[in-house]
PLY file of the C-alpha trace (Angstrom):
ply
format ascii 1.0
element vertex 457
property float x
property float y
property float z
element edge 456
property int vertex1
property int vertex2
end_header
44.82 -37.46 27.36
42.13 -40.23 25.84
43.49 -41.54 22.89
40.80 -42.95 20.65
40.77 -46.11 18.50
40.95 -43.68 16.01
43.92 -41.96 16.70
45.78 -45.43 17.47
44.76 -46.52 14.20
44.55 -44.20 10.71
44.45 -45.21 7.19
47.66 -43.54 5.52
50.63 -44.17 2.77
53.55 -45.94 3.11
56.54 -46.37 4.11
56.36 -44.68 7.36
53.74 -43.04 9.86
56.53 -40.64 11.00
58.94 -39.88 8.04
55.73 -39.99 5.27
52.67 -39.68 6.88
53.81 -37.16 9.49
54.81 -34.76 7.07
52.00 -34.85 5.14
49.95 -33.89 7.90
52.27 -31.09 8.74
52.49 -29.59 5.93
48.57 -29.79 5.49
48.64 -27.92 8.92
50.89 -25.08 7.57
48.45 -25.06 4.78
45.35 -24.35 7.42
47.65 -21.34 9.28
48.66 -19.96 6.24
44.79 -19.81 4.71
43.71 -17.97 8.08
47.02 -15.67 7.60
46.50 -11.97 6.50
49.26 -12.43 4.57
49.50 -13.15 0.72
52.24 -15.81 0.29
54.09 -16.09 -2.86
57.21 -19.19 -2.25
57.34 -22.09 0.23
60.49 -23.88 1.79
60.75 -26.77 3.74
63.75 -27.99 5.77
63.88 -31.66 6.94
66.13 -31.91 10.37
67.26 -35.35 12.12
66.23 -38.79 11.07
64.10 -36.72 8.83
67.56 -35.35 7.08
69.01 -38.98 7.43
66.66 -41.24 6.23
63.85 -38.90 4.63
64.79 -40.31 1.06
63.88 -43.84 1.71
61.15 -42.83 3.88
60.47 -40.53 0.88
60.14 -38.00 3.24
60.69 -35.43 0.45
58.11 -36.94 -1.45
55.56 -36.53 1.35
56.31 -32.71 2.44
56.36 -31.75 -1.58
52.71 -33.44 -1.69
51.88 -32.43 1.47
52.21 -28.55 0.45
50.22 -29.12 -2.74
47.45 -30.41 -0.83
47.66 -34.09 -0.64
46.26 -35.55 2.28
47.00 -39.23 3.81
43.44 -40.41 4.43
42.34 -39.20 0.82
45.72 -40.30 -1.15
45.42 -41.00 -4.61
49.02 -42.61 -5.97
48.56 -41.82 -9.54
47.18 -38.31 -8.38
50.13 -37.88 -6.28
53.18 -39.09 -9.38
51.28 -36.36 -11.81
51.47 -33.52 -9.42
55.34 -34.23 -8.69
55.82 -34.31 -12.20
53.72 -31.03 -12.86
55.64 -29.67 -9.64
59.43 -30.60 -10.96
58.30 -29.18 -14.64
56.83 -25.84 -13.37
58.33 -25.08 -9.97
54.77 -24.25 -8.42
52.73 -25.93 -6.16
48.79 -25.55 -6.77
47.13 -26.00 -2.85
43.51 -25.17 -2.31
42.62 -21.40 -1.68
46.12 -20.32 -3.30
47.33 -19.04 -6.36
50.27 -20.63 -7.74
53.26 -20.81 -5.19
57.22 -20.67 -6.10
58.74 -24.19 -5.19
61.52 -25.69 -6.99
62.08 -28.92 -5.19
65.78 -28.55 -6.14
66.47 -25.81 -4.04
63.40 -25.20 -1.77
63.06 -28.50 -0.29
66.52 -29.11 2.24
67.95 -31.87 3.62
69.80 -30.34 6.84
71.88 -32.95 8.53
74.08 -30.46 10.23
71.71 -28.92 12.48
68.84 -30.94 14.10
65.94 -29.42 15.81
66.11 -29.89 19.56
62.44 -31.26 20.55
62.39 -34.40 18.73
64.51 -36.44 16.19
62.09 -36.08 13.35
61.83 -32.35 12.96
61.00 -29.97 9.97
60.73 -26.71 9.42
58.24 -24.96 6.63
58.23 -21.74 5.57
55.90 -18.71 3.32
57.84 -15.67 1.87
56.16 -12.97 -0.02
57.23 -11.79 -3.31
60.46 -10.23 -1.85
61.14 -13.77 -0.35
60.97 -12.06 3.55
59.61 -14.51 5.59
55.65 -14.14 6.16
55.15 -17.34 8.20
57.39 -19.95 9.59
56.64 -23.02 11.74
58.97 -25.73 13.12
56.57 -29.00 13.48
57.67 -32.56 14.91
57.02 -35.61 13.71
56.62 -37.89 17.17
55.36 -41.60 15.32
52.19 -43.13 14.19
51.32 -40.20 12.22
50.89 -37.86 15.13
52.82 -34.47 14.64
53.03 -31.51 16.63
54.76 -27.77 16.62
57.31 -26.64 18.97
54.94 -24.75 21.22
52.54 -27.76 21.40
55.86 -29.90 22.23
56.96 -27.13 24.57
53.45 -26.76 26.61
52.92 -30.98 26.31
48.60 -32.21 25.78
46.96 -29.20 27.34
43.57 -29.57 29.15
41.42 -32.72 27.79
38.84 -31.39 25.33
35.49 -32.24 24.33
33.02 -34.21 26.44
34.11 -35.69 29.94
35.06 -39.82 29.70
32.91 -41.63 31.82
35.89 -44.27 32.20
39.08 -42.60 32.46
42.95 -44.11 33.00
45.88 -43.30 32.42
47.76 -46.59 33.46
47.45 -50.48 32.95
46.81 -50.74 36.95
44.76 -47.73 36.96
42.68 -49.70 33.52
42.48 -53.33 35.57
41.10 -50.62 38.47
38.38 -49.69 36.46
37.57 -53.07 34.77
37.19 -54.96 38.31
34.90 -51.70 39.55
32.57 -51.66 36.77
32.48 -55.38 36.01
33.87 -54.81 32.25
36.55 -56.05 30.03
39.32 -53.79 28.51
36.79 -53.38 24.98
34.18 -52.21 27.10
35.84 -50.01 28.92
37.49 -48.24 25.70
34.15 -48.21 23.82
32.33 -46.29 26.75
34.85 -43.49 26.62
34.91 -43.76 22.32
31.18 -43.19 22.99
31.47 -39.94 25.18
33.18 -38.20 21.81
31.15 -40.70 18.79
28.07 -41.63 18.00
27.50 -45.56 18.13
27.31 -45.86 14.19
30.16 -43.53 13.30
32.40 -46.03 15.40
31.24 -48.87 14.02
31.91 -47.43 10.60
35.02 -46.61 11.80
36.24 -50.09 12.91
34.86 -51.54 9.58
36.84 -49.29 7.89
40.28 -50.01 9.65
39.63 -54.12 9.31
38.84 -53.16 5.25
41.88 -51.38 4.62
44.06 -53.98 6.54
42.60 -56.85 4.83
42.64 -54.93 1.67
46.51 -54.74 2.22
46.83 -58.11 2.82
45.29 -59.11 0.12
47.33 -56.78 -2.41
50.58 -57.86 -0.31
49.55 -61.48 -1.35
49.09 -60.78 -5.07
51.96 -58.57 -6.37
55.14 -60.03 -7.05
58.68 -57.86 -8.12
60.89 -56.13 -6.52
60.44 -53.44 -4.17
61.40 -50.00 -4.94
64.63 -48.00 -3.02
67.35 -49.97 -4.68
68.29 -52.93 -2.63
66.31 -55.54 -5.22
64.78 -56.90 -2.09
62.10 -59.15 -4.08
58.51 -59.49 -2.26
58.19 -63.19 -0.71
54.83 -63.17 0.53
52.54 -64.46 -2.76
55.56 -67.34 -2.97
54.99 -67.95 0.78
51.42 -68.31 0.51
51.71 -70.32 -2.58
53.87 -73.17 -0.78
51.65 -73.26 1.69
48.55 -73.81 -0.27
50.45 -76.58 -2.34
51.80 -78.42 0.84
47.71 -77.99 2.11
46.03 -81.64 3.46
49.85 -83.37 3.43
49.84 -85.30 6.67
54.21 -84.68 6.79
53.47 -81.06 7.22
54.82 -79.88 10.40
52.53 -77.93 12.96
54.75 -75.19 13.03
54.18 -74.27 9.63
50.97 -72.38 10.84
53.65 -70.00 11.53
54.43 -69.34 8.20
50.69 -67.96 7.45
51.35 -65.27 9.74
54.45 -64.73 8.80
52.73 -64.05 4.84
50.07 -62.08 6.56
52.68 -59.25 8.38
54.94 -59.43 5.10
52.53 -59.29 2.91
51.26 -55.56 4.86
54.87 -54.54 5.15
55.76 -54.78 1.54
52.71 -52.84 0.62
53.94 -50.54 3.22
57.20 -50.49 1.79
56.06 -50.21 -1.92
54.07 -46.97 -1.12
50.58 -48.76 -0.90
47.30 -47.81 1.67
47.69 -49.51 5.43
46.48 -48.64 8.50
49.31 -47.27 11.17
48.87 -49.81 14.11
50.23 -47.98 15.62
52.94 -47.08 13.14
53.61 -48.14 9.61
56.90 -49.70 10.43
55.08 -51.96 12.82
52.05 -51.79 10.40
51.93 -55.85 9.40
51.91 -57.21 12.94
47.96 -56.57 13.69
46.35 -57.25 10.86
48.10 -60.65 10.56
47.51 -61.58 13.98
43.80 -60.63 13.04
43.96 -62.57 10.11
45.24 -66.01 12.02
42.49 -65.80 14.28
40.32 -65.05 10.88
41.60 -68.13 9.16
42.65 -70.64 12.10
41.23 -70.26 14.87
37.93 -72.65 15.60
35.41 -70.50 16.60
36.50 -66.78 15.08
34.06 -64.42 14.03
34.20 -60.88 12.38
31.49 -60.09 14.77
34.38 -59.65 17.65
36.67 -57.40 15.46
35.51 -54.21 17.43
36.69 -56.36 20.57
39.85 -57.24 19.01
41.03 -53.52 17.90
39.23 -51.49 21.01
41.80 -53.40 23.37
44.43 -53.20 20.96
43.76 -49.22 21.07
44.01 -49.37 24.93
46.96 -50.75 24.96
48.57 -48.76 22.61
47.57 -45.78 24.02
49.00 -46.48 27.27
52.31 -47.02 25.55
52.51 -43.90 23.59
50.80 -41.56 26.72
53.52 -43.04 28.87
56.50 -44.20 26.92
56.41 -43.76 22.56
55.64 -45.79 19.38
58.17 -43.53 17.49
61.01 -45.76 16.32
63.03 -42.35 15.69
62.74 -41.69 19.64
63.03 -44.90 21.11
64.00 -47.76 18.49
61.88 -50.06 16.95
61.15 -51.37 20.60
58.55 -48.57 20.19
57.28 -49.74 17.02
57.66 -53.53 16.44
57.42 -54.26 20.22
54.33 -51.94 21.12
52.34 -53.29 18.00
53.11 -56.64 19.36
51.81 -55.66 23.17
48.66 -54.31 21.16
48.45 -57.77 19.09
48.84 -59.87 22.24
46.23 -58.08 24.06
43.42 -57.94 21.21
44.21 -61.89 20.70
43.93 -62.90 24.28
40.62 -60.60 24.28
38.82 -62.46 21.51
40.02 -65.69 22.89
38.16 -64.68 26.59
40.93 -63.76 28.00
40.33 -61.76 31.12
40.96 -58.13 31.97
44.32 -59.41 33.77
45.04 -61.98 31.23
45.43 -58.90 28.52
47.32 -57.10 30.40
49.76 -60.13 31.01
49.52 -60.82 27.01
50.75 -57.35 26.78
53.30 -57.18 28.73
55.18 -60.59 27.73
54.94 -59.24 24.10
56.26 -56.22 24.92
59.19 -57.10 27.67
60.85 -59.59 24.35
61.29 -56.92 22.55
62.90 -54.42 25.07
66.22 -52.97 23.66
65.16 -53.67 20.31
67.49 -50.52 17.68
65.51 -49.26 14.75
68.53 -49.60 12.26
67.04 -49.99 8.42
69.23 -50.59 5.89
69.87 -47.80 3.66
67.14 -45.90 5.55
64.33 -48.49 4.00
61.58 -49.62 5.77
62.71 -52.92 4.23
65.28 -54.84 6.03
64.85 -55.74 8.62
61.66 -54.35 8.73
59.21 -56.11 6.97
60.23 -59.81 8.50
60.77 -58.13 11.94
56.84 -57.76 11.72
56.19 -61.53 10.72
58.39 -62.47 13.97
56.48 -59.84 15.81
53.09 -61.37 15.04
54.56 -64.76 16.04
55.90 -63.52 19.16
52.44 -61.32 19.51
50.12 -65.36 19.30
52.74 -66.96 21.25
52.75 -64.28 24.09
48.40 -64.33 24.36
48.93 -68.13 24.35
50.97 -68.40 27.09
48.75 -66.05 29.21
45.50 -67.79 28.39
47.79 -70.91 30.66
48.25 -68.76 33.37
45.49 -67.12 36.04
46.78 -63.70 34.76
48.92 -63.29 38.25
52.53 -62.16 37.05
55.67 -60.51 37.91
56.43 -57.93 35.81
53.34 -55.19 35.53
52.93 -53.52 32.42
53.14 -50.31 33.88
56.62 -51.53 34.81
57.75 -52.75 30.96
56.67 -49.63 29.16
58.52 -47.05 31.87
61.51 -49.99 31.05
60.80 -49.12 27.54
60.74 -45.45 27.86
63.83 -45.61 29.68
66.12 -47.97 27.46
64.66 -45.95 24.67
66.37 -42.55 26.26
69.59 -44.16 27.10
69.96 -45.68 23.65
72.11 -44.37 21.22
71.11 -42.15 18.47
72.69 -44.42 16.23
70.15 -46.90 16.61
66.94 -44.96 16.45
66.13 -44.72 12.40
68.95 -42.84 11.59
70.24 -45.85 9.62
74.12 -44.54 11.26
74.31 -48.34 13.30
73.57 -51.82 13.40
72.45 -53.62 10.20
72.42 -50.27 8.17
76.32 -49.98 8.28
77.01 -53.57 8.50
75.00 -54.84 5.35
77.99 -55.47 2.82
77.72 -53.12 -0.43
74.74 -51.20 1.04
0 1
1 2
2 3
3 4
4 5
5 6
6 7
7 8
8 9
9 10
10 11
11 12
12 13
13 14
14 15
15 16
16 17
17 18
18 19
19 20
20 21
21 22
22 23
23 24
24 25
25 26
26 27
27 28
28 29
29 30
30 31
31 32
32 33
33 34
34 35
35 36
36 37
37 38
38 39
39 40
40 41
41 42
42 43
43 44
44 45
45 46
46 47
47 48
48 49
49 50
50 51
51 52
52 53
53 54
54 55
55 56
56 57
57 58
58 59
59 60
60 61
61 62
62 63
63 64
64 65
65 66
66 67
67 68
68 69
69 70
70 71
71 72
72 73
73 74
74 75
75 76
76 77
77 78
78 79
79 80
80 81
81 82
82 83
83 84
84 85
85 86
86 87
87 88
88 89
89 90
90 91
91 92
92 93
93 94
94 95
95 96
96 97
97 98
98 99
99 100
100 101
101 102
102 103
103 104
104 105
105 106
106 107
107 108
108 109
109 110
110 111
111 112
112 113
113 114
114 115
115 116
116 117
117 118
118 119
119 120
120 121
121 122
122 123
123 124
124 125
125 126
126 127
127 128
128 129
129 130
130 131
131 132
132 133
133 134
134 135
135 136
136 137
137 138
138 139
139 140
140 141
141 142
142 143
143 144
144 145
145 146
146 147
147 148
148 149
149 150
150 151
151 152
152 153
153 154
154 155
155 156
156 157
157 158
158 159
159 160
160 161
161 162
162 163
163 164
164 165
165 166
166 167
167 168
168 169
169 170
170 171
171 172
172 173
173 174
174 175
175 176
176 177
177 178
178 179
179 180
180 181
181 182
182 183
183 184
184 185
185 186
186 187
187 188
188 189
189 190
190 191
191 192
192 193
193 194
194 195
195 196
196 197
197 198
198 199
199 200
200 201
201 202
202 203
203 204
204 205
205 206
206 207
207 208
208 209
209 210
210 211
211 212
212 213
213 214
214 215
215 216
216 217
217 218
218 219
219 220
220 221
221 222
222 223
223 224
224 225
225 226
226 227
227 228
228 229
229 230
230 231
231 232
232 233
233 234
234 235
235 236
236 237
237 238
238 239
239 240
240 241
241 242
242 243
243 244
244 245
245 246
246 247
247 248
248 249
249 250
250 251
251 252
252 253
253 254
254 255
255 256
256 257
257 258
258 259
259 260
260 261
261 262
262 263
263 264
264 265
265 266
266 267
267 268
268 269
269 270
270 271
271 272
272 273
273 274
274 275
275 276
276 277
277 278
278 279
279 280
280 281
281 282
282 283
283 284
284 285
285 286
286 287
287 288
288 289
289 290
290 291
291 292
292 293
293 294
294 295
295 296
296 297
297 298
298 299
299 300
300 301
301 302
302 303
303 304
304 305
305 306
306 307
307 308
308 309
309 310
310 311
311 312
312 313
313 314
314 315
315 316
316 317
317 318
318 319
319 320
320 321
321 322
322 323
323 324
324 325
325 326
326 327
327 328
328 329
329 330
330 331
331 332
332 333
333 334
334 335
335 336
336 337
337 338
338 339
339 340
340 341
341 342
342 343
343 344
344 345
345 346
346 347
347 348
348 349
349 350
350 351
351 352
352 353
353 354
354 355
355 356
356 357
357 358
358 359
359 360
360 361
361 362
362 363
363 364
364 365
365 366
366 367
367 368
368 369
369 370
370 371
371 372
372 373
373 374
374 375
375 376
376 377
377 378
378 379
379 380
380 381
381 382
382 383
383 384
384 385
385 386
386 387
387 388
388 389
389 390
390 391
391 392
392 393
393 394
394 395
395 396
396 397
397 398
398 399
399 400
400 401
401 402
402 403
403 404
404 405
405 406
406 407
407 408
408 409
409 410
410 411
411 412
412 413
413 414
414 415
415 416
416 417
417 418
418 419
419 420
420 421
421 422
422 423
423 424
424 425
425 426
426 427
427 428
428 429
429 430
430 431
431 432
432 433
433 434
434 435
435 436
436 437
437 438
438 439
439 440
440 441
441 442
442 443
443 444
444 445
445 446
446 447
447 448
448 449
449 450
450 451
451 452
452 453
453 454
454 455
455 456
């Protein structure tokens, strides 16, 4: 199955692409069915299953379904919107869709947190439901949240992709060896190669459009994540630190005892600054998750700032190989922290980093793929284990060390000829592997690791 640039990347709400965003989109979905049903619905439910149950309030998972069924849509989110129509919704027990009358919902009773019984084809599962005005059951649909936004129902799960729709790709893979394959045949680098196939399914100005619009919204983030000080919401007091970061660093500017590694730091502001946005609720781009949403754009925005030579005119480059990469990993392994730790997340935004550096910075096709894979291998094993279910601690620095790791890791396969060991094939079936042996515990239900070992949390 192609994934496009498009579907790697989407503009969406924080905290998460899988316990916020995924909702949302499901429960717009149930919308769609229930519109084409013959039935007249009078009441909704909703049931949240798994890390959904566990951690849906500080994903504000509840938040996101309740929305979700009154119409709100990720891509089109408006936050003041959204905190009048709870309000509305907790005063009057109705929800107000499109193509509806008013429907019963009392988020009090009508909106459950089951922790006792978790759906079987995926940790993040919900369940929504239409009754009539005897409350029998006119529709009901069990839908899976499986990371960076992407959701599907039980049968979809059950019957996997399905026959690839729409025109044929000129350039199809389904591998990193199978991609190199291609590159060497057709005398093209990883960008080209995506772009061809974005091309069989867009028109040349709609994906330009398109990549403008991902780089706005990520640098729109960043620059938000720079600005706003206080404390971020969820309880812990964790205060942001990225304006304070980039303040430093601006007053320690043209001092000649300034140590080189203090570039460091400016990425490290960059990814923070996205993940307390992210954390706060604000717009970013999933890439490919939100979780993981801070190591991109500030790996972009290093280049941007510090790197001789950098132009905007090579962003499409940057995120087309990015998108190549990280649809390998989730076709073959996941990018859902809730299915195989933040490995999936942290570590596949940090393969997709790596790869769109190394690009820009003429990197060949093999070089990328190297970049890629030393990003990703250094973050095998890595648990998905937020504290009090927040996508907070360790989240939002884990993306500033990601970034790091993401420059460091196209660096050192710029020195090389891009002949390696370790294939990236090999490291994201490694992934996909540890990921299924790994404990439940340590995939965003916030039962292990830091989340139970954080004193008074």
């Amino acid at each position: 199955m192609f994934l496009s640039v498009f579907d790697i990347f989407k503009v969406g709400i924080g905290p998460s692409s899988s316990h916020t965003m995924g909702p949302m989109v499901a429960a717009a979905r149930f919308l769609s069915r229930l519109r084409a049903s013959p039935f007249q619905p009078h009441g909704l439910r909703a049931s949240l299953h798994g890390s959904l149950a566990f951690t849906g309030v500080g994903h504000a998972t509840d938040r996101a379904t309740i929305l979700g069924l009154a119409g709100f849509e990720p891509e089109s989110y408006d936050m003041d919107a959204a905190d009048a129509s709870l309000e509305r919704i907790r005063l009057e027990k109705t929800l107000k869709p499109d193509g509806f009358g008013p429907l019963a919902f009392d988020p009090a009773s009508d909106l459950v947190f089951d922790y006792d019984t978790p759906l079987t084809g995926h940790a993040n599962g919900m369940r929504l439901t239409a009754t009539d005005a005897q409350g029998d059951v006119i529709l009901s649909e069990v839908y899976y949240s499986v990371g960076g936004g992407f959701v599907v129902t039980e049968e979809e799960l059950k019957t996997g992709p399905g026959e690839e729709t729409g025109p044929a790709l000129p350039l199809p893979f389904s591998t990193a060896a199978g991609l190199l394959e291609v590159c060497a045949r057709e005398g093209l680098t990883i960008a080209e190669v995506q772009l061809r196939n974005e091309r069989a399914r867009r028109s040349v100005a709609e994906i330009d459009a398109g990549i403008k619009r991902l780089w706005d919204v990520m640098e729109a983030c960043i620059a938000r994540g720079l600005e706003t000080e206080g404390t971020l919401p969820g309880g812990l007091n964790v205060k942001r630190r990225a304006p304070a970061i980039v303040r430093a660093l601006k007053e320690e500017y043209g001092r000649n005892l300034s140590a080189p590694h203090t570039i460091h730091d400016w990425t490290l502001a960059y990814a923070m600054a996205v993940n307390e946005e992210n954390a706060a609720g604000g717009q970013v781009v999933t890439a490919p998750t939100n979780g993981a949403a801070g190591v991109i754009p500030a790996v972009i925005r290093y280049w941007l700032d510090h790197v001789p030579g950098a132009s905007r005119d090579r962003l499409p480059d940057f995120l087309l190989t990015a998108a190549a990469i990280g649809g390998l990993v989730k076709r073959n392994a996941s990018i859902s922290g809730a299915e195989a730790g933040c490995q999936a997340e942290v570590g596949s935004a940090a393969a997709m980093a790596a790869a769109g550096l190394s690009a820009v910075l003429g990197a060949t096709p093999a070089q990328v793929e190297n970049a890629a894979e030393i990003a990703l291998e250094h973050h095998l094993g890595m648990t998905c284990d937020p504290v009090r279910g927040l996508v907070q601690v360790p989240c939002i620095e884990r993306n500033g060390l990601g970034a790091v790791k993401a420059i460091s890791a196209a660096s050192l396969s710029l020195r090389g000829s891009g002949e390696h060991l370790v294939p990236l094939d090999a490291c994201i079936e490694t992934m996909r592997q540890t990921g299924a042996d790994m404990s439940e515990k340590y995939k965003e239900t916030a039962l292990g690791g830091l989340a139970v070992n954080v004193p008074n949390c």
